[in-house]
N, C-alpha and C positions, 0 to 999 in steps of 0.2 A: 528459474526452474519451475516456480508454479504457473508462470504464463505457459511458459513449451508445453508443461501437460495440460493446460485447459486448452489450448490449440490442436495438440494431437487428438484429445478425445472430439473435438469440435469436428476434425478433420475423416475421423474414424464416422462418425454421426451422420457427416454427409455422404459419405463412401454409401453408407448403410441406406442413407434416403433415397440417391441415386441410383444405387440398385434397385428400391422397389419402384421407382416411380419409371425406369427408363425399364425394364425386363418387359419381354415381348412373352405374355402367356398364350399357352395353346387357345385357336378361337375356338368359340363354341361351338359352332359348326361342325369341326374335325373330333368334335370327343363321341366316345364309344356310347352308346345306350345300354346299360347291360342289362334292361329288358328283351333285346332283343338276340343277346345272342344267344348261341347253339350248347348243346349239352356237352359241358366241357370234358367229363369222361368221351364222352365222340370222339371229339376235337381229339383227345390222348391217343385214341385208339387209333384215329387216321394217318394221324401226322405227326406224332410224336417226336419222331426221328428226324423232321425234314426242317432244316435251319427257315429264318422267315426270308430269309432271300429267295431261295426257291421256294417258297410258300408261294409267292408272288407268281414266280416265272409259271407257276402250275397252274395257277389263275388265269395267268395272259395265254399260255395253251390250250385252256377250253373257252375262252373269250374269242380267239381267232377261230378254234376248229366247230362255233356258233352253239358250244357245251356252255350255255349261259345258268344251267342248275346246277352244275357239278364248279362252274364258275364262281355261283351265288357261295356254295357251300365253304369251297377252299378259301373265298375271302370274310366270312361271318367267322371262322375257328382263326385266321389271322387276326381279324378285331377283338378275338376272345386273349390272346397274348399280350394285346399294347392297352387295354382297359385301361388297364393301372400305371402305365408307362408315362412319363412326360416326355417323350422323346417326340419333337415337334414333325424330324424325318421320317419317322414309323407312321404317323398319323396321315404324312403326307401323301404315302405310299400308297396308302390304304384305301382313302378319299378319293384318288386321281384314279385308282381301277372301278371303285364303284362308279364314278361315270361312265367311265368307260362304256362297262356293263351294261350299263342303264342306257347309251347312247345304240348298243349292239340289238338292247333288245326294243328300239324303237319308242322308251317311254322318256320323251324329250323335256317333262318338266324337270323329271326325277335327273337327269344328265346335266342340266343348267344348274341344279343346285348344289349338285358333287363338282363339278368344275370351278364354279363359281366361288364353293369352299377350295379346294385343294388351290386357286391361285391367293385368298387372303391366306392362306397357310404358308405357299412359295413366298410369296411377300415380307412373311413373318421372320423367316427362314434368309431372306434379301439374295436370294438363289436367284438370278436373274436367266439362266437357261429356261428352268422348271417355270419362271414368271411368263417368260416370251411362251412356252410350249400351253399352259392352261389359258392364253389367252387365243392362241389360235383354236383350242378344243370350246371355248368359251362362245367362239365368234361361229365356227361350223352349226353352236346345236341352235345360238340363237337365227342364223340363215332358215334352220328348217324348220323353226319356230316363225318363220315372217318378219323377225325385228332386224330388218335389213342396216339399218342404219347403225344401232347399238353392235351390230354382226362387222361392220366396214371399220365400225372405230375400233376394235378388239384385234381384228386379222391387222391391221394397219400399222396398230401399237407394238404386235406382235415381229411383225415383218420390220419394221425400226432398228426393234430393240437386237434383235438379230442380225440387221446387217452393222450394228453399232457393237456389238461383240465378237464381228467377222464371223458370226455362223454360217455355213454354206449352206445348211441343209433350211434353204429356204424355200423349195420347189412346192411344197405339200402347202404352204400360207399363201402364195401366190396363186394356186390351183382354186383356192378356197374364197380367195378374193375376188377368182375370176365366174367364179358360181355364182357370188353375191348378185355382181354386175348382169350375169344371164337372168338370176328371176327378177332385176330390175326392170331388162330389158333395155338395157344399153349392152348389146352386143358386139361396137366397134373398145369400150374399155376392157370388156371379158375376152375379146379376142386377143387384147394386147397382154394381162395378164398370161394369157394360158401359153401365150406362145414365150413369155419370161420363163415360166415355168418350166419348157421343155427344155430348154436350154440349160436350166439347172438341173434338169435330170439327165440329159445327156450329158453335160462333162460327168457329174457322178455316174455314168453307164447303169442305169436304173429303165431298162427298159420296159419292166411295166407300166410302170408311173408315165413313162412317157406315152408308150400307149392308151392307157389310161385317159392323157390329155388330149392324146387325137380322137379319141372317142368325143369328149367333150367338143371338141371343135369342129368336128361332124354334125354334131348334134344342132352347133350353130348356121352349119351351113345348110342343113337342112328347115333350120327355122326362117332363114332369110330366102330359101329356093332354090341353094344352088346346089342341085342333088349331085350333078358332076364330080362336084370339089366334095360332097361328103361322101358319095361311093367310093371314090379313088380312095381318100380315107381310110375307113371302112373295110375296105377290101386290104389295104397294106397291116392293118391294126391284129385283122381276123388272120392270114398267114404268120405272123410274130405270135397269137396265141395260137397256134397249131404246133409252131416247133415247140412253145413249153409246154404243152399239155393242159393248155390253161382255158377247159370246158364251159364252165361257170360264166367267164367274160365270151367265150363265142355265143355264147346263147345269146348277153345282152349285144355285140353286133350283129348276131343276125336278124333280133327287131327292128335294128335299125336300117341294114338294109330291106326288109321287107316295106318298112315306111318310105324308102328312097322311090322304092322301085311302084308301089305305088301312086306317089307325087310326079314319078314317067309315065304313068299310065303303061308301063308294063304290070298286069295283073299274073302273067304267068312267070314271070322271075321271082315277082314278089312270092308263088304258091311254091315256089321249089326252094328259095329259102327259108319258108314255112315248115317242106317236108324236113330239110337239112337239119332243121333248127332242133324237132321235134325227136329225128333220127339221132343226135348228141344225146339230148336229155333222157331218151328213154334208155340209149346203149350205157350212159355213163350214172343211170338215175337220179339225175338232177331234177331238183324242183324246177317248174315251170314259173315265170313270175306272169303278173299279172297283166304286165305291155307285149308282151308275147302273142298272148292269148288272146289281147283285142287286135293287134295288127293281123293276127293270123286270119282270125276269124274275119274280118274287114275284106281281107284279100278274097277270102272264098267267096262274099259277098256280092265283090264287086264283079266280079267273072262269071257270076250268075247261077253259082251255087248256095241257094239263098238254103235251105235247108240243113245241108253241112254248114253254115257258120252257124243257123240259132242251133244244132246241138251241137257245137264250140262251143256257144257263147252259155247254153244252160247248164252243160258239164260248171263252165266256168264258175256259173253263179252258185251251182251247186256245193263246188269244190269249197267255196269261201274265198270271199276277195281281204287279199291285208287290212281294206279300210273300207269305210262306207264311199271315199270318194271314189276308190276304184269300181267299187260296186254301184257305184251311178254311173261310172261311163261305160262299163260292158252291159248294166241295161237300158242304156240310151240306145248304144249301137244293137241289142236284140230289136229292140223296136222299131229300126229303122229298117230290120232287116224282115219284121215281120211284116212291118207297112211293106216292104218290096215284094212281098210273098201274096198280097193282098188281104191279111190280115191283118183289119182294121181295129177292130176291137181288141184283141191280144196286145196290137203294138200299142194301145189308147192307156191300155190297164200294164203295162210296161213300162210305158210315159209315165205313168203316176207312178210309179214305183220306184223309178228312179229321181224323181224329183223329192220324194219321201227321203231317201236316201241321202240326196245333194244336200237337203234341207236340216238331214240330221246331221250330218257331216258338218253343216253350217254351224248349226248351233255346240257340236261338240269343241269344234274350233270356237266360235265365244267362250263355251266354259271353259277350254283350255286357257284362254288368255285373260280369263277373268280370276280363274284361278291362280293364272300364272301373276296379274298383277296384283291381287290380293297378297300373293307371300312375297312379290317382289318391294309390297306397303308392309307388309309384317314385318319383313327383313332388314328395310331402311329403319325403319321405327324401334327396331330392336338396335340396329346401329347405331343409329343417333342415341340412346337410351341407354348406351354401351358407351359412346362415343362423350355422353355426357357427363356420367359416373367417372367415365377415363378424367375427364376433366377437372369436376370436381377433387376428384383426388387428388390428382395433379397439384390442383389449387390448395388443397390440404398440405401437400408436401412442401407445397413452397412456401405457404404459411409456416408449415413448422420449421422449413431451414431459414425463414423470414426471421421467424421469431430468437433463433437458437443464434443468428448470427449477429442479432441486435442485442442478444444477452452475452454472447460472447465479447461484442465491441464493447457492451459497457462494463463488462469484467473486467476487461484490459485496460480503460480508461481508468476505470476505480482500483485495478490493481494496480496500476501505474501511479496514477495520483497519492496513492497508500506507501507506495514505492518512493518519489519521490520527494511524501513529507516525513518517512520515515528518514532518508539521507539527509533532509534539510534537519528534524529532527534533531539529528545524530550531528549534523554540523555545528547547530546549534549549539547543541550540550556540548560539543566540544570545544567551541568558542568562549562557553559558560565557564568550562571547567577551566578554560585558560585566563580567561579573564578573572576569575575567581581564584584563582593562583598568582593573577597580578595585582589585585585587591589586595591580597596578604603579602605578598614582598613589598608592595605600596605602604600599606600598613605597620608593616614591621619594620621597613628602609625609618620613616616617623618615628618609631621608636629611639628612644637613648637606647645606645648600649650601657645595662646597667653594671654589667661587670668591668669596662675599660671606664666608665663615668667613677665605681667605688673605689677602682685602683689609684687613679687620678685625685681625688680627693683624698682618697687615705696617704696621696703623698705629701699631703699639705701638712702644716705646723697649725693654720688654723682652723678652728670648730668649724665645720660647715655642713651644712643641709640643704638638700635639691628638694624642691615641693612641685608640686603641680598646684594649678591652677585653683585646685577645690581644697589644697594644704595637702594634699596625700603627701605620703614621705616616699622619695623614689633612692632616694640614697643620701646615707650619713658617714660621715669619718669618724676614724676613733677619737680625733680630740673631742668631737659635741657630744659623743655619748654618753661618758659620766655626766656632763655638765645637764643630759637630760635626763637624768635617774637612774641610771641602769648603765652595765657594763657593754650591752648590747645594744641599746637605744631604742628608740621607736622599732617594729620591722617594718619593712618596705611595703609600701603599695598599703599601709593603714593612715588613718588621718592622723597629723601630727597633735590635734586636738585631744587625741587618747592620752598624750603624755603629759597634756599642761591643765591647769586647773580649769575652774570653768571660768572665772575672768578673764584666764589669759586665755581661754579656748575661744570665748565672745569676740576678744580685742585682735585677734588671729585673722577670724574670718572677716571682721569688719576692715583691715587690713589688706587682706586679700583681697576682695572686691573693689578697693579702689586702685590696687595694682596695675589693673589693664591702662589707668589714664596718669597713673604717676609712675618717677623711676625708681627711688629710695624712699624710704618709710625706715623708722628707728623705734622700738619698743621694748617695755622692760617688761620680761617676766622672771617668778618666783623660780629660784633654781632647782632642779629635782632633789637638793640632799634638802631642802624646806632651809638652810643656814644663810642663805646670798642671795641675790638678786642676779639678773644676766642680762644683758644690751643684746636685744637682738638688732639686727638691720637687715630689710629683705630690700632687694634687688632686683630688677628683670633682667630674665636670660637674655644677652643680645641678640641670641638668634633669631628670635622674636617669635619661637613658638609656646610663649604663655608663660613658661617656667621661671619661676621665681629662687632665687638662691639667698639661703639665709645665711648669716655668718652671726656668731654667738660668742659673747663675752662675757666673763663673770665681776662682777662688779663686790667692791667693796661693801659699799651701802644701800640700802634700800631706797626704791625711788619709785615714782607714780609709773606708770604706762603711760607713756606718750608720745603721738603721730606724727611725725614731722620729717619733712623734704632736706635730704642732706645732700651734698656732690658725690657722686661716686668713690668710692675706699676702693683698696686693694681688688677687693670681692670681685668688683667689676670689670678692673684686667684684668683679672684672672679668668674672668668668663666674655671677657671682649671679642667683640667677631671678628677682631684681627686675627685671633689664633686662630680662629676654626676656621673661616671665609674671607677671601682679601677683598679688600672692596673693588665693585666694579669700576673698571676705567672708562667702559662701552657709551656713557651717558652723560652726556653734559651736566652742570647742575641746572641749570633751564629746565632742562625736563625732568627733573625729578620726583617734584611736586606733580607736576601730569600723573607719571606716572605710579604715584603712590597715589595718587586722587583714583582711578582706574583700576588700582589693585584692589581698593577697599568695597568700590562702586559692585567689581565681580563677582569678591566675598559675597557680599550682600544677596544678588543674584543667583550664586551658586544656594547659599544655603536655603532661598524662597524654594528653589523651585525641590529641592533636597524634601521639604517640609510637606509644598505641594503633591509630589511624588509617594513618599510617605501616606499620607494620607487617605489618596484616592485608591494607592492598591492592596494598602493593610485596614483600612477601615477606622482606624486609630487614628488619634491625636497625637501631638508634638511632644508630649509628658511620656506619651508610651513607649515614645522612639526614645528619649533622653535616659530612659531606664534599663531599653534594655540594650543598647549598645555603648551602657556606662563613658561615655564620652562626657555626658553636660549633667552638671548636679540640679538637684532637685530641691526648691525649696520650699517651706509651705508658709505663704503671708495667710492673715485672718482666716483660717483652719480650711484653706484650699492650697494642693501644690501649684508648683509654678516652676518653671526651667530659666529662671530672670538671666543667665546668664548666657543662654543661649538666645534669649528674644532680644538680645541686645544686638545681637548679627542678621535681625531681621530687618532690623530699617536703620538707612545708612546714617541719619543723624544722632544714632545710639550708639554707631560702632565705637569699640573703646579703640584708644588714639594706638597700643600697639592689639592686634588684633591675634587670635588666636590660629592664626593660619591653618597649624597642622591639625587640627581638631574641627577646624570644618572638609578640611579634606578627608579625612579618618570618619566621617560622619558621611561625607558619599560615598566613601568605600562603601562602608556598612551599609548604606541604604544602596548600591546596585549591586552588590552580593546577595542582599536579602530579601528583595521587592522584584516580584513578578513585571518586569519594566520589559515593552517591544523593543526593537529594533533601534525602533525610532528616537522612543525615550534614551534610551539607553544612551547613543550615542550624543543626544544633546546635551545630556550631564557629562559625557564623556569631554564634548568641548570644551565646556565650563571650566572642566577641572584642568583639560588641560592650559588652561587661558590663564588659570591661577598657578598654576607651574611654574609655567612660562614668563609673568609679571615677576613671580616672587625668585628666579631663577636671574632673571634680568636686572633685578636692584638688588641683586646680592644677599636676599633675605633664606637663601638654603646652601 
């Protein structure tokens, strides 16, 4: 449970970082300045009512019908609505008319930079229509800006990406490709675009447009000479806008045919589409444009009305030319016309005046492109600068999901590890706890049963007393009990020494201790009523786990205490291991001696390393273990303890000849119950013991 949730929040974490590192914010480019917009009471007052979709449309209506203020207005109270907006589409909107605008109203830097934004905004957006559409507006304004190259890679990517989305309406990108190629001056590749182009505008049935292109293609054939092909043209272009009513374009063919006509050396065709041209513009008030007015004039010229062209051509200069270029080439041709009139001087200071002009023109074109690569270095340098923060960040983020996922891995590692030494743990304990449950059946299995042992004895006729090894009293019958003071006798589990004097208490133990290497011993003590003397004779248990069996008799007369080796009595069948355990048949006698030489050999081994064990993980000595797992008496030679009875199972040439078996087993219960033992240890006493099992299981000694 606790890993899933430090996953899910891990999981949540990156969700979170993902987001901010992958979110496309609006560019800078497309956000509002709200220094510059309009007084937003106006704005309420104008427009209140009018959704921003038709904001828009009202826009592109004084945009076309060349209302470029009332244009500026309707989209400054647009930008006053989406200020505060993140809406990346509103912004799009917005940015792609002020080109527009900007492109309608001839100021071509201010046009490259609203396009140039409104396609990183498409981009943002992954609007691949709106992408292909600001690259072809992208590529028109750099054409008329002169960056022909950057202008071909733009219409090119454009016209691609469009016919890679089946757009049809690719007629206007080809038209625009084909212009590049004319101010390159490769006129065999612009001829082949325009005439792609036509083709897309006729299956769409867009006859202007097509007309449109035959204009253009006129234009070429009059640049190469071949006025035939571009009258013919011309003449079919000018009848198509006659049926629409579409004034504005016959003005611009009929500069073009006045330039045909011309280039024929007809000067009188050329003055009657001069008058034609003039009698349009004045019936329907169109402005005159400024190629008009020098073909016109040119024609009067050339026919030898030198007078009527210079005032043509000073109206003209008068009027204002759109640019300083056009205004060098109407006062080039004044002064050619005043040289033909024989005014030298006039056309000399004409001459200068249009080279003034040409000159300013020049350099306004420098500044335009110095200005224009200066913001186009501002603009990189802000990108990259943008571009590099983008980065950095970036690098931040992946640093922090770096970092969160390397503390996540080691969470799970460590909470796993935590996890599975907590199970090992748990297994552990539980193998402890079992083992420690078979310590104590092991343990208590060693024990006499003392109530089926007192039953048993209390069935006999004679005195008898079970001792342990150190004289403890584990059970009496009622015949020894008078004989040992009391109606009750000793109680169990105290030393028989509490009941006898202190000679017989001395001659007891010194008895006892030579018990492990003899079988019978016979000694007289004082009887508890203080009247009689008693025969005792201790015995070892045949089972041979230490226990000594006393049998007690009361004797007529008094007699010394004295030690001495007798045959077997009653006592000893009675306590014979035929009753208890039949002897094995498993064993040759051959080996028998082997394997009593091996059983003792093990003791020995089992209890080293018992002692060893003890030692190193309780910090204590072999006295401290004898004490407190009451197993081995304690005794003190010249005023220092000693455990002499258990150091005799330390080295094999001291082992007494019947050994205490169950008591060195009972002694590694206790010490791997009680000592912090690994694995390791653990189970090599485990061997031990079971090796002494196995030996004493094998010769019949359990």
């Amino acid at each position: 449970m606790e890993l899933r949730r430090i996953r899910g929040l891990f999981a949540a974490s990156l969700c979170c970082l993902a987001a901010n590192a992958i979110a496309a914010p609006l560019p800078q480019c497309a956000a509002v300045d709200p220094r510059t917009l309009p007084d937003t009471a106006s704005c309420q007052r104008q427009f209140a009512a009018i959704e921003p979709a038709a904001l828009y449309e009202r826009a592109d209506a004084h945009i076309k019908a060349g209302q470029f203020g009332l244009a500026a207005e309707v989209l400054d109270c647009a930008a006053a609505r989406i200020a505060d907006d993140r809406d990346v589409r509103a912004h799009y909107e917005w940015i792609r008319r002020r080109g527009v605008l900007s492109y309608r109203q001839e100021d071509l830097d201010a046009a490259h930079t609203h396009f140039d934004c409104a396609l990183k905004v498409a981009e943002t957006l992954g609007d691949r229509p709106a992408i292909a559409k600001q690259l072809r507006n992208k590529g028109s304004v750099l054409r008329r800006l002169g960056e022909y190259e950057e202008a071909l890679s733009a219409l090119k990517a454009s016209l691609r990406m469009m016919r890679e989305d089946g757009d049809a309406a690719t007629g206007a990108v080809l038209n625009n490709i084909a212009d590049v190629y004319r101010d390159l001056e490769e006129p065999a590749s612009a001829e082949q675009y325009y005439r792609d182009a036509i083709e897309v505008f006729r299956r769409q049935g867009d006859v202007v447009e097509t007309n449109h292109i035959l204009d253009s293609l006129s234009l070429l054939a009059l640049e190469r000479g071949d006025t035939k092909t571009a009258t013919g043209q011309l003449k079919t272009t000018l009848q198509a806008y006659r049926r629409a009513d579409n004034w504005e374009y016959q003005l611009r063919v009929y500069t073009l045919l006045i330039r045909a006509a011309i280039m024929d050396g007809d000067v009188e065709l050329a003055r009657r589409y001069s008058a034609d041209g003039r009698a349009i513009a004045e019936t329907h008030r169109l402005p005159i444009h400024d190629e008009f007015k020098l073909e016109s004039a040119r024609a009067d010229r050339i026919s030898g009305r030198v007078d009527l062209a210079a005032v043509k051509l000073r109206a003209a200069l008068d009027d204002g030319p759109q640019n300083d270029a056009n205004r060098a080439t109407l006062a080039r041709e004044l002064a050619l016309t005043l040289e033909q009139s024989g005014r030298y001087a006039e056309a000399l200071a004409i001459e200068r005046d249009a080279q003034s002009h040409e000159l300013r023109d020049a350099r306004n074109r420098n500044d335009r492109d110095l200005a224009r690569l200066r913001v186009r270095f501002e603009t990189a340098e802000r990108d990259r600068t943008i571009a590099e923060l983008r980065q950095r960040t970036l690098m931040l983020w992946l640093i922090v999901a770096s970092t969160l996922a390397v503390l996540l891995g080691v969470s799970i590692v460590f909470l796993r590890r935590q996890q599975r030494a907590r199970i090992v743990e748990a297994a552990n304990r539980a193998r402890y706890e079992e083992m420690l449950l078979r310590y104590r059946r092991e343990a208590d299995a060693l024990s006499s049963d003392r109530d089926l042992l007192q039953a048993l004895l209390d069935s006999r006729d004679e005195a008898l007393c079970l001792l342990d090894a150190d004289g403890r009293v584990l059970a009496v019958n009622r015949a020894a009990r008078p004989l040992l003071g009391s109606e009750r006798g000793p109680a169990a589990g105290n030393p028989l020494s509490e009941s006898l004097s202190a000679d017989d208490a001395t001659a007891l133990a010194a008895a006892l201790e030579r018990m492990e290497d003899a079988s019978t011993q016979t000694l007289t003590f004082a009887a508890g009523d203080g009247r009689s003397a008693l025969r005792v004779t201790l015995s070892l248990w045949e089972q041979g786990d230490g226990l000594v069996v006393m049998s007690i008799e009361a004797m007529k007369t008094e007699s010394v205490a004295v030690a001495e080796i007798d045959a077997p009595s009653a006592i000893s069948e009675f306590f014979s291991p035929q009753q208890a355990v039949p002897a094995p048949t498993n064993l040759a006698s051959g080996d028998d001696a082997d394997a009593r030489a091996a059983f003792r050999r093990l003791l020995v081994e089992l209890m080293l390393a018992l002692i060893e064990a003890w030692e190193r993980t309780t910090g204590t000595n072999r006295i401290e273990m004898a004490e407190r797992s009451r197993i081995w008496s304690i005794n003190i030679d010249d005023g220092r303890l000693r455990a002499r009875a258990m150091e005799r199972y330390l080295n094999l040439s001291k082992l007494p000849q019947n050994p205490r078996w169950r008591d060195v087993l009972r002694s590694a219960y206790y010490v791997m119950g009680q000592c912090p033992l690994n694995a390791q240890e653990r189970e090599a006493l485990q061997r031990r013991v079971d090796a002494v099992i196995a030996y004493t299981r094998r010769n019949a000694l359990v």
